[in-house]
N, C-alpha and C positions, 0 to 999 in steps of 0.2 A: 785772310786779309782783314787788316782794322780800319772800321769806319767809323768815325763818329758822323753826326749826320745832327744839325743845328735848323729848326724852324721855329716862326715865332715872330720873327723880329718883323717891323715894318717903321712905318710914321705915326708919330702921336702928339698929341697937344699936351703941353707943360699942366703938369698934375696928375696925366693919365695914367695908364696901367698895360703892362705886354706880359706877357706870360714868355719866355723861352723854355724851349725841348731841345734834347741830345738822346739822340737814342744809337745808344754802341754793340757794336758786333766783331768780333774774333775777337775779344778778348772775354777773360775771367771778372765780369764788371764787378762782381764781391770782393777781388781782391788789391782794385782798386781808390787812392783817392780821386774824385775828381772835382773839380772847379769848372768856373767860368772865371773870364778871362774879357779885358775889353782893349780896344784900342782905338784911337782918335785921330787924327789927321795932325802931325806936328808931333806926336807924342810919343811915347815911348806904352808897351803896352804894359798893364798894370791889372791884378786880380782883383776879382772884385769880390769874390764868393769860394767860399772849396769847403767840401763836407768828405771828410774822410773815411775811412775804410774802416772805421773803429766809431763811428760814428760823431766826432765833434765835428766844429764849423767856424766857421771865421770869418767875418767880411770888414772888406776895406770900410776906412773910417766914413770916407764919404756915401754910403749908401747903409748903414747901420741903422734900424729903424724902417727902412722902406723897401728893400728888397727883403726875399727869403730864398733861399737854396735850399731843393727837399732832392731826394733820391730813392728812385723804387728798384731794389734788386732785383727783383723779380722781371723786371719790364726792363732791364739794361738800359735804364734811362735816369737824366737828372734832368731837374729843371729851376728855373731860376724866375719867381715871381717878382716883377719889380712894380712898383705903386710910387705915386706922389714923382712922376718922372721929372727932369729940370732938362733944362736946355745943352747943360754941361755935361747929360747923362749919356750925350749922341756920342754910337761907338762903334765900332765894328766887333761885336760879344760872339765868344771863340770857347768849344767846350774842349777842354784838357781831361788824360787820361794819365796819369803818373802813378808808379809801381811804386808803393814808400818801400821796400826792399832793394831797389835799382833803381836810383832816379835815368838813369839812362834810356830805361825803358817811361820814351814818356809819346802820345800822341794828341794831335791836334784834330778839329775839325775844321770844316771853312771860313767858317762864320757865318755871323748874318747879323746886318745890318740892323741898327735901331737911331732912329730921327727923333727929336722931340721938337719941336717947330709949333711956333704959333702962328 
C-alpha cells in the first residue's frame, strides 16, 4: 500500500518560515520524482517544487529564491523549506510521487495546510 504522509504545515506570519515533510512508503522512493504541489481556494492547483529522480529541480516562478526542495533517499522522504512566506503563499501543499517511466503511475498525499496571516 502507498502512503505518502505530509506534516509541517500550520499558520504563520508574512515573512515567516515552515518547513514541510512527506515521508513515502510502498514505493521504490529512488526511483521516483517527486514534487510538492499547492492549491488555493478558487484556483487550480499548480507545482511549486519537484526534484527528480536523477537529481535536478525546478520551482515555480513565484517562490524561486525562498523556498528549497531537498530529498533524503534513504529516509523516503522530501521536504520543502519555504522562508520569506507572503499571504499569496496560503495553500493546501500536496506531496506527489510520479514514475518518469509511466507517468501513470503517479500518487498523491493529503496535504496539509499552510496559512500565512498577519
Amino acid at each position: 500500500q502507498v502512503q505518502l504522509v505530509e506534516s509541517g504545515g500550520g499558520t504563520v506570519q508574512p515573512g515567516g518560515s515552515l518547513r514541510l515533510s512527506c515521508a513515502a512508503s510502498g514505493i521504490s522512493f529512488i526511483f521516483y520524482d517527486m514534487g510538492w504541489y499547492r492549491q488555493a481556494p478558487g484556483k487550480e492547483r499548480e507545482l511549486v517544487a519537484a526534484f527528480t529522480r536523477a537529481g535536478s529541480t525546478n520551482y515555480a516562478d513565484s517562490v524561486k529564491g525562498r523556498f528549497t526542495i531537498s530529498r533524503h533517499n534513504a529516509n523516503n522522504s522530501v521536504y520543502l523549506q519555504m522562508n520569506s512566506l507572503k499571504h499569496e503563499d496560503t495553500a493546501v501543499y500536496s506531496c506527489n510521487a510520479r514514475l518518469p517511466t509511466n507517468n501513470r503511475v503517479n500518487y498523491w498525499g493529503q496535504g496539509t495546510q499552510v496559512t500565512v496571516s498577519s
